[in-house]
C-alpha positions as CSV (number, residue, x, y, z in Angstrom):
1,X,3.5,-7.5,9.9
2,X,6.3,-9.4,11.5
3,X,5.0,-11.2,14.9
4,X,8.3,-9.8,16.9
5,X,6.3,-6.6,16.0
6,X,2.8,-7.6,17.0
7,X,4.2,-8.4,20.4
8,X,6.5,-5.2,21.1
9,X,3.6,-3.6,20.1
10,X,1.0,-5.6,21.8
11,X,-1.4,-6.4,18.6
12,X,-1.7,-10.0,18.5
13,X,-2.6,-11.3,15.2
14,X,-4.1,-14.6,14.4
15,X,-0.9,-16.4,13.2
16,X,1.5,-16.2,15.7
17,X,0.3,-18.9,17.5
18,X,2.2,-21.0,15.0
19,X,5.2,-19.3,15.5
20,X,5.4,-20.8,19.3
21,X,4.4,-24.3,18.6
22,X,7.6,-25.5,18.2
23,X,8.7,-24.1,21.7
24,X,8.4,-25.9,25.0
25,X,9.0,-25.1,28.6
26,X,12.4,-22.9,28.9
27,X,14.5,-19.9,27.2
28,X,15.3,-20.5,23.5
29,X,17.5,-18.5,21.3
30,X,15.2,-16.6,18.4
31,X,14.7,-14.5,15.7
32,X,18.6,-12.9,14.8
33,X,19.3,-10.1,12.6
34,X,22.2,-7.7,11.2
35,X,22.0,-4.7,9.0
36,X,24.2,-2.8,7.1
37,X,23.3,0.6,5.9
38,X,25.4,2.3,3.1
39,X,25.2,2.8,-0.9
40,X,23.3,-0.3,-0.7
41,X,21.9,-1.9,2.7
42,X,22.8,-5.9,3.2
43,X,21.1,-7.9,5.8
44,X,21.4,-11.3,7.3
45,X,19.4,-13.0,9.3
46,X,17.8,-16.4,11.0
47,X,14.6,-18.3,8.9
48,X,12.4,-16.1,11.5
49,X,13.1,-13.2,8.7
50,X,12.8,-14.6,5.4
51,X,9.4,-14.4,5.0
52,X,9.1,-10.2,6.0
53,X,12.3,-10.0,3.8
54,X,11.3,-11.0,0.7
55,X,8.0,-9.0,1.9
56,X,10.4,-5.8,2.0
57,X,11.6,-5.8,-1.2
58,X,8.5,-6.7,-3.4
59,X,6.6,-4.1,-1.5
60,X,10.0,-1.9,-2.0
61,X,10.3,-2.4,-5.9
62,X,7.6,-2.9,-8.0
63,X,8.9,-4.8,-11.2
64,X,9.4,-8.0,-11.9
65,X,11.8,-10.5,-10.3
66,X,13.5,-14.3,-11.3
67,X,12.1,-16.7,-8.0
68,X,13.4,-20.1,-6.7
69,X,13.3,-21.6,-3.8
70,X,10.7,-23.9,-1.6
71,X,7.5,-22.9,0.6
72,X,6.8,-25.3,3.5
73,X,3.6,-25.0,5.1
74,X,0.8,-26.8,7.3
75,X,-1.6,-26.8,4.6
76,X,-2.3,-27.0,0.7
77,X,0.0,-24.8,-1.0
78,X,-1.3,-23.1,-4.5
79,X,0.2,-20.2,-5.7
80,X,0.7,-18.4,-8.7
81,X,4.0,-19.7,-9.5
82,X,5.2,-22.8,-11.2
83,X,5.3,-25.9,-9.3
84,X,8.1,-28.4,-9.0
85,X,8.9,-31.5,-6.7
86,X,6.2,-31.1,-4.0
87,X,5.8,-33.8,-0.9
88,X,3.7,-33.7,2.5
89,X,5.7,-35.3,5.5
90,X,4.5,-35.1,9.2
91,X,1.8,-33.1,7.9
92,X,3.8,-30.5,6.1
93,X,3.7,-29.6,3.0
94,X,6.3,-28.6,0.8
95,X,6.5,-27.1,-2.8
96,X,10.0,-26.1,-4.8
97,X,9.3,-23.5,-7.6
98,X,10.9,-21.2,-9.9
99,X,9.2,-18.6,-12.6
100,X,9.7,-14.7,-13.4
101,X,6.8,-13.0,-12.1
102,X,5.8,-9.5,-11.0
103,X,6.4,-8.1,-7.8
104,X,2.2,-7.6,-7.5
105,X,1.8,-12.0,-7.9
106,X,4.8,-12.1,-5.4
107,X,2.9,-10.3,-2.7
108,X,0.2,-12.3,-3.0
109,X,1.9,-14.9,-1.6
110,X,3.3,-13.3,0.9
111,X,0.0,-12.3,2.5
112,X,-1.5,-15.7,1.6
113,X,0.8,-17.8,3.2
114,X,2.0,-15.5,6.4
115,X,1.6,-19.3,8.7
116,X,4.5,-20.7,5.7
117,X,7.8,-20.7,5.3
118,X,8.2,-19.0,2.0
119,X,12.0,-19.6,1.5
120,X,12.6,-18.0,-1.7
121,X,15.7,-16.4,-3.4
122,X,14.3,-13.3,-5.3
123,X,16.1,-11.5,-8.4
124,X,15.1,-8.1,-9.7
125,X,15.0,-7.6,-13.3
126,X,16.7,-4.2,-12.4
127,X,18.3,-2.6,-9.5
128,X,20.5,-4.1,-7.1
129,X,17.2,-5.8,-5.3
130,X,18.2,-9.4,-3.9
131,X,17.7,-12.3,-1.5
132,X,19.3,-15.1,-1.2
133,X,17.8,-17.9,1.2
134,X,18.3,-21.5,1.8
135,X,15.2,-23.3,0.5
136,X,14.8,-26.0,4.4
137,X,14.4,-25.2,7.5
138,X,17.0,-25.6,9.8
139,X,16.1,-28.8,11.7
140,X,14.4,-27.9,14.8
141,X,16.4,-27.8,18.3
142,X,19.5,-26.7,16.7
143,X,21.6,-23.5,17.2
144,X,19.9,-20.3,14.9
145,X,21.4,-20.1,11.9
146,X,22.1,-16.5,11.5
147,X,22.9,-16.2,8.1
148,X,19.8,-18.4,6.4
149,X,19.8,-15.9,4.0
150,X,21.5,-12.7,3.0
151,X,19.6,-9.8,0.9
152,X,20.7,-6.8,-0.8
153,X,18.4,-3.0,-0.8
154,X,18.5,-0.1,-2.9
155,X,18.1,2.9,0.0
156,X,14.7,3.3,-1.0
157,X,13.9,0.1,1.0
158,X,15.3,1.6,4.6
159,X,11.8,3.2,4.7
160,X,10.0,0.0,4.7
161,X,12.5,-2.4,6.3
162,X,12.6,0.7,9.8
163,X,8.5,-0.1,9.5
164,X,8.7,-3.3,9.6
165,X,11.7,-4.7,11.0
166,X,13.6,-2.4,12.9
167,X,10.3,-0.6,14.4
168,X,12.2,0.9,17.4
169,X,15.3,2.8,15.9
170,X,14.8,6.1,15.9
171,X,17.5,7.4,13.9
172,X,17.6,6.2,9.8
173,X,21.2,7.3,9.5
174,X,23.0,4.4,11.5
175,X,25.9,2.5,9.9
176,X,25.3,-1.6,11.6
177,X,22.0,-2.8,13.8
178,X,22.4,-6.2,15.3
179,X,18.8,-7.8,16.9
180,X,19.1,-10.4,18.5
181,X,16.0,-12.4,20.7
182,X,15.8,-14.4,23.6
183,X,12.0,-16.8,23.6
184,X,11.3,-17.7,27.5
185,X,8.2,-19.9,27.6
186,X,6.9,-20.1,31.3
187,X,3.9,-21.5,31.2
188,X,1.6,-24.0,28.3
189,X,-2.0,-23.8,28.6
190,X,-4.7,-25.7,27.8
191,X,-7.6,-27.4,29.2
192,X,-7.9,-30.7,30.9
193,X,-9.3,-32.5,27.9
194,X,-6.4,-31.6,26.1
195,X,-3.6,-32.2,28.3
196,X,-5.0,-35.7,27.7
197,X,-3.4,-35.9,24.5
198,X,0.0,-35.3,24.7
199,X,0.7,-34.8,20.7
200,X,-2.5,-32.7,20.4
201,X,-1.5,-30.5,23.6
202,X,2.2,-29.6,21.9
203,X,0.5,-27.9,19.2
204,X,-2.4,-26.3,20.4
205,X,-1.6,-25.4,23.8
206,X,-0.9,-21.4,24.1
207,X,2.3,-20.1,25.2
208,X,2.9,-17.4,27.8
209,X,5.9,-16.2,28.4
210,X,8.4,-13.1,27.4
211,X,10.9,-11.7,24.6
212,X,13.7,-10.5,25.3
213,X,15.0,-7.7,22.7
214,X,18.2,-7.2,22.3
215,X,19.4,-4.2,19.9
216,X,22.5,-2.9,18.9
217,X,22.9,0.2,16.9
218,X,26.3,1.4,16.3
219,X,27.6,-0.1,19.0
220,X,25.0,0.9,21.2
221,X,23.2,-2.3,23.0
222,X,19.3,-1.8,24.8
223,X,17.4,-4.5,25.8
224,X,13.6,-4.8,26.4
225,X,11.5,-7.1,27.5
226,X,7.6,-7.8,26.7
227,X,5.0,-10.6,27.9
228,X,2.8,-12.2,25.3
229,X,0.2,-15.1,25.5
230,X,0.0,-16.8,21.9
């Protein structure tokens, strides 16, 4: 489950505080999001969505699909795929890879590596099932890049892509949604012992503050708000 959902729906889940770290004191442009539904539904979106993407369409399609592409993560990376260049800078890890494997393998990763960036272009062996993503991540403190990756759905992935992803449209007949997020971090907290250690305090420190939702269906813009402590 995508951690925009966790927090609209108030069910925190043990990685999100990961998905904060790299946020300080202030408002900061987040995750960003457009979807068109037709014969086939095309989406774009910011690096915030790759991962619950590629998610969507494995759990969509069950077959077998051509991968490439790089997963950057905070920890040793094994998966069942085959490995190319790999390095570890700043204390993250990185892996390229490329293989044919079956959708069942590919969602193994995915749940594995949930804390990762799993930035990988997937090919279905049939269908029109595709995404497309840049294999780095956008350097940090720059504007959102909203099109890190496009993807293409057979209709039979609205289903899954409403559960996950677009959680609070009500109607599955809409022609364009644009999300778009505002992060405002109020507050860090931690104890005295670590404010000590500045380094040690940027990571671990929780973050309290809001999201701002902003969704346009059809021309049709709503905004909500929620609180969460991560």
């Amino acid at each position: 489950m995508h951690y925009i959902k966790e927090v609209f729906l108030r069910k925190p889940i043990d990685h999100m505080h990961g998905m904060f770290t790299r946020y300080g004191r202030g408002a900061f442009e987040g995750p960003t999001l457009t979807v068109n539904n037709g014969p086939v539904i095309k989406v774009d979106g910011s690096i915030h969505y790759a991962n619950i993407l590629g998610e969507v369409i494995v759990e969509s399609s069950l077959q077998e699909y051509s991968v490439s592409g790089a997963i950057h993560a905070k920890r040793d990376i094994k998966v069942p795929l085959k490995a190319g260049r790999q390095a570890v800078k700043a204390g993250l890890h990185s892996v390229e890879v490329e293989d044919t494997i079956h959708s069942d393998g590919l969602k193994m990763v995915y749940n594995d590596f949930k804390d990762a960036y799993i930035l990988l272009s997937l090919t279905a062996s049939s269908g029109k099932w595709k995404l497309s993503c840049k294999k780095k991540p956008p350097k940090p403190g720059g504007k959102v890049d909203e099109k890190f990756f496009n993807a293409t759905l057979e209709p039979s992935g609205l289903a899954k892509l409403m559960e996950e992803i677009l959680f609070d449209v009500k109607d599955k007949n809409f022609k364009q949604i644009e999300i778009k997020h505002e992060i405002i971090i109020d507050e860090l907290v931690g104890t005295p012992e670590l404010k000590k250690d500045a380094a040690k305090f940027r990571l671990e420190a929780k973050r309290k503050g809001k999201i701002k939702r902003i969704l346009t269906v059809d021309g049709k813009t709503t905004e909500t708000i929620k609180e969460f402590s991560a």
